[in-house]
N, C-alpha and C positions, 0 to 999 in steps of 0.2 A: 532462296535464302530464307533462314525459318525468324522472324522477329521475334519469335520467345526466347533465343539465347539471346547472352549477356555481352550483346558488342561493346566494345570499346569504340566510340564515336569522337570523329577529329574532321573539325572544321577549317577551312580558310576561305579567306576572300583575296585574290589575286591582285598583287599589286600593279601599278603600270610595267616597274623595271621588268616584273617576270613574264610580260606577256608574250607571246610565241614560244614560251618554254615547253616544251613535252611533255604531261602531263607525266607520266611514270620519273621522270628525273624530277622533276616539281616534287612531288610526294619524296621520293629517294632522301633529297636535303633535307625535308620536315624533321628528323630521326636519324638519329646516326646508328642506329640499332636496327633500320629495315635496311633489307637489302635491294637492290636495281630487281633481281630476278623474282624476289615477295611479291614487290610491289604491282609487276608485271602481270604476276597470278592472281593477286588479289583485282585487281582493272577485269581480268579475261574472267573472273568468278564474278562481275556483276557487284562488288561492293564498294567501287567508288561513283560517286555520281559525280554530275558537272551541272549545276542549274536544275537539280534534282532529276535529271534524266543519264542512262549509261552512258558511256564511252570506251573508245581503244583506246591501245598504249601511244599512237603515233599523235591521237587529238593533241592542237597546239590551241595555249590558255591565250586568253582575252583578259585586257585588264577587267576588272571587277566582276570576274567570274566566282563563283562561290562554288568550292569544292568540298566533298562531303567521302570520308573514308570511315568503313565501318570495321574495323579487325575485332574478328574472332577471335574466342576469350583463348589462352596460353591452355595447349596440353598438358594433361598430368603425364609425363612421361621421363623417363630415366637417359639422364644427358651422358652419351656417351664416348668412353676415352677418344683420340684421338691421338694416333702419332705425331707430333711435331718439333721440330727444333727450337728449344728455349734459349736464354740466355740468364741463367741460373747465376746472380748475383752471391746468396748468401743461401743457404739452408742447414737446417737443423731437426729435430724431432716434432718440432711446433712450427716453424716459422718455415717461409719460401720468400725471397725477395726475390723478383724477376725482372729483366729491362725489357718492357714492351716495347714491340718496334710500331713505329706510324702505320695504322691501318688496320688493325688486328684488333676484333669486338672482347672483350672482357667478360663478359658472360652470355649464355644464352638469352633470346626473349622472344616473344613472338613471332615467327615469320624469319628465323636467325638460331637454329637450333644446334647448330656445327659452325665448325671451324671456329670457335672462339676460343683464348685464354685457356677458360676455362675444362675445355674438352680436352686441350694440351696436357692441362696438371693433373687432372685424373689419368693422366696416361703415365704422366712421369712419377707421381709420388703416391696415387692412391687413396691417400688417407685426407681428406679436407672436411674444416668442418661444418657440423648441418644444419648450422641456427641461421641461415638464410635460405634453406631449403633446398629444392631440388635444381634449380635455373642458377644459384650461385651458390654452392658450395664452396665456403672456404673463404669470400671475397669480403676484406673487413672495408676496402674503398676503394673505387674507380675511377678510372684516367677515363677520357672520351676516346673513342675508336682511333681520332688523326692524330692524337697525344701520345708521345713517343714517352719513353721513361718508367723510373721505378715505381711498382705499386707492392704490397705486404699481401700477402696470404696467411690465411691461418690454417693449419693442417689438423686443429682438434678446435671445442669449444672454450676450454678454459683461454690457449693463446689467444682467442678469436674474441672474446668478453675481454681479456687480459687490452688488446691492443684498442678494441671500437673504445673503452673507458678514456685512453691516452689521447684519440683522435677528439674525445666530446669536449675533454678538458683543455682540450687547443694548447697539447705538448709535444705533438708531433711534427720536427723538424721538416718544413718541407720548402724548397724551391725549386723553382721555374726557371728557365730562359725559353725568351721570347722577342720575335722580331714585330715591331707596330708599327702602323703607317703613321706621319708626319716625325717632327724632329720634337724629342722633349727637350724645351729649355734647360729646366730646372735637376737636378746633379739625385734628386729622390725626392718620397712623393707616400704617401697615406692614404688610399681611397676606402673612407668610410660609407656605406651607402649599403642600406636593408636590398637583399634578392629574395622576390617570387616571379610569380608564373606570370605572362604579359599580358593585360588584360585585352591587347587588342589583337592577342597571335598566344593561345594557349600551348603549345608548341615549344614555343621559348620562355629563356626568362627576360629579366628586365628589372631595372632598382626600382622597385615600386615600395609607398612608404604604407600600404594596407594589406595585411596577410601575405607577410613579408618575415622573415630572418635577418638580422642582423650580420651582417658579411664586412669583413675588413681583411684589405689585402694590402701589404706593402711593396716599392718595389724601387731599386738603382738602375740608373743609369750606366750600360758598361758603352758602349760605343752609339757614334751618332754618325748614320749616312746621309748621304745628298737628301730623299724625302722619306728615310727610316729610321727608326733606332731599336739598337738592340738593347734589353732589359733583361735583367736579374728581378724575381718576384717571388714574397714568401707570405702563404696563405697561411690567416691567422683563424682562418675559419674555412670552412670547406663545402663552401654551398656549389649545389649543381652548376658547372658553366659558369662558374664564380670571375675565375679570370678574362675570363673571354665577353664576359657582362661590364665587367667594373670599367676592361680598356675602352669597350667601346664608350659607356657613359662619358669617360675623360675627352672623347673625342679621339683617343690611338688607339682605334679598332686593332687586333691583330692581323697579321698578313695572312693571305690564302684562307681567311676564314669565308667559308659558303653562308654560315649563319647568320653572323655576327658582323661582319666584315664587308666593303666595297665589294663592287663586282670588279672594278679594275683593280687588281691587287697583282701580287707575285706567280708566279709560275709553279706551285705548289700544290698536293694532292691534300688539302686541307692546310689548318690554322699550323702557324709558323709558332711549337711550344711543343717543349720538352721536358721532361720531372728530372730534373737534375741531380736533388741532392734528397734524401729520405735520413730521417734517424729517430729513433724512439728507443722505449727501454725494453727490455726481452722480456716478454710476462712470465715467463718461470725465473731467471736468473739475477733479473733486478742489473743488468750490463746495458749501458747506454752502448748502441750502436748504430752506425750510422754508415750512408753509402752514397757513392757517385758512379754518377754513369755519363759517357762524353755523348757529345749532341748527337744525333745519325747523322751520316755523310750528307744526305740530301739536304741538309739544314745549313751544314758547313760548307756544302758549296754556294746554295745561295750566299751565305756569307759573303763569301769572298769575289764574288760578281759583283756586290753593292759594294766591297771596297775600293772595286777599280774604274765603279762608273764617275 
């Protein structure tokens, strides 16, 4: 490995809960952007240590092990199409609404250069546009990989300036549904509270009141189970993991969240949250539009498991 290039360097320190965890699925959670089979390659090419010495992908973590992951800087290379099946909400000459399904990475990035979103809509429409470069073309904001739901594309620069202006000026309609662990008392609820980066797990974030953004997210109450509740939530600012920060801060972590979340949770392939409702105004037509999309099955079946326990 040559140290003159420009690694991207990612620390941790193992906590007790992860000890015995497999060091390759350990790394996996850190990023919802790396994949099992990167991170696997990344192990067998020597750039992760454990105690500053190598390891395989099978080594199992010790609490207070210090792990040290060094990725190689991102390819200049041209991301390409991808056949896949979308679920094409709304489109036009400018614009693509799409229902992401749970699972499915939003753009390329290091170590994750296919099978994303992104690979999809250069397959299907072509034309996206280039003020975020070659890795996101077209992507004016991003749902996390286990977030199911609408996201906006821009298929030229003007839509693309047109739509991130709407998003800075916190006018773009957006909710959530989402399942948390315990029961909210209270019928709604305001969580003001600044999101950066953790200072004790760079990795994640966390309301920290130092080098920090200003984050408020509201949210209702629709239904209350035996130790869940499900919630309607609409971000009034759109920081990284915003939702997924702010529930845990309150103490209703989301369900099946790897990150963020209890390790005894739900039976879910990630965090219980879906973009339900999208609307903004069309940057060439000046036409408030707006869309819904129903939860994925998998969502609605848990559902209805916790209504009959």
């Amino acid at each position: 490995m040559n140290d003159t290039q420009l690694f991207e360097r990612y620390d941790w320190t193992v906590d007790p809960t992860d000890a015995s965890e497999r060091i390759d699925k350990f790394i996996t959670l850190q990023n919802e952007d790396w994949s099992r089979s990167q991170v696997q390659a990344w192990v067998k090419e020597g750039r992760v240590t454990v105690n500053g010495e190598p390891i395989k992908n099978n080594y199992k973590l010790q609490a207070e092990d210090e792990v040290t992951l060094r990725v190689p800087p991102p390819k200049e290379m041209a991301i390409q199409p991808e056949e896949m099946s979308l679920d094409i909400v709304y489109e036009d000459s400018d614009i693509v609404v799409v229902n992401k399904p749970r699972g499915l990475v939003v753009h390329p990035a290091p170590g994750h250069y296919s099978g994303t979103l992104v690979n999809g809509l250069l397959a299907h429409c072509k034309d996206l546009s280039g003020i975020n470069g070659v890795l996101r073309p077209g992507i004016v904001h991003r749902i996390d990989k286990d977030t199911s739901g609408l996201l906006m594309v821009a298929k030229n620069d003007k839509a693309h300036m047109g739509l991130a202006e709407q998003l800075k000026a916190h006018t773009v309609n957006r909710k959530y549904v989402a399942l948390v662990h315990g029961v909210i008392p209270h019928e709604m609820g305001t969580i003001e509270a600044p999101i950066g980066r953790d200072p004790k797990n760079r990795q994640q974030m966390a309301v920290v009141f130092e080098n920090s953004k200003p984050a408020v997210t509201h949210f209702i109450v629709l239904e209350r189970f035996k130790e869940y509740t499900m919630v309607e939530l609409k971000l009034e600012t759109g920081r990284t993991h915003q939702i997924r920060v702010h529930m845990k801060y309150i103490d209703y972590p989301l369900a099946g969240d790897p990150k963020y979340g209890p390790k005894n949770t739900l039976e879910l392939d990630g965090q219980a949250l879906h973009a339900k409702t999208l609307g903004f105004i069309h940057p060439r037509t000046g036409e408030q539009l707006e869309f819904e999309a129903p939860m994925p099955k998998e969502m609605l079946d848990v559902i209805e498991v916790l209504r009959q326990a």
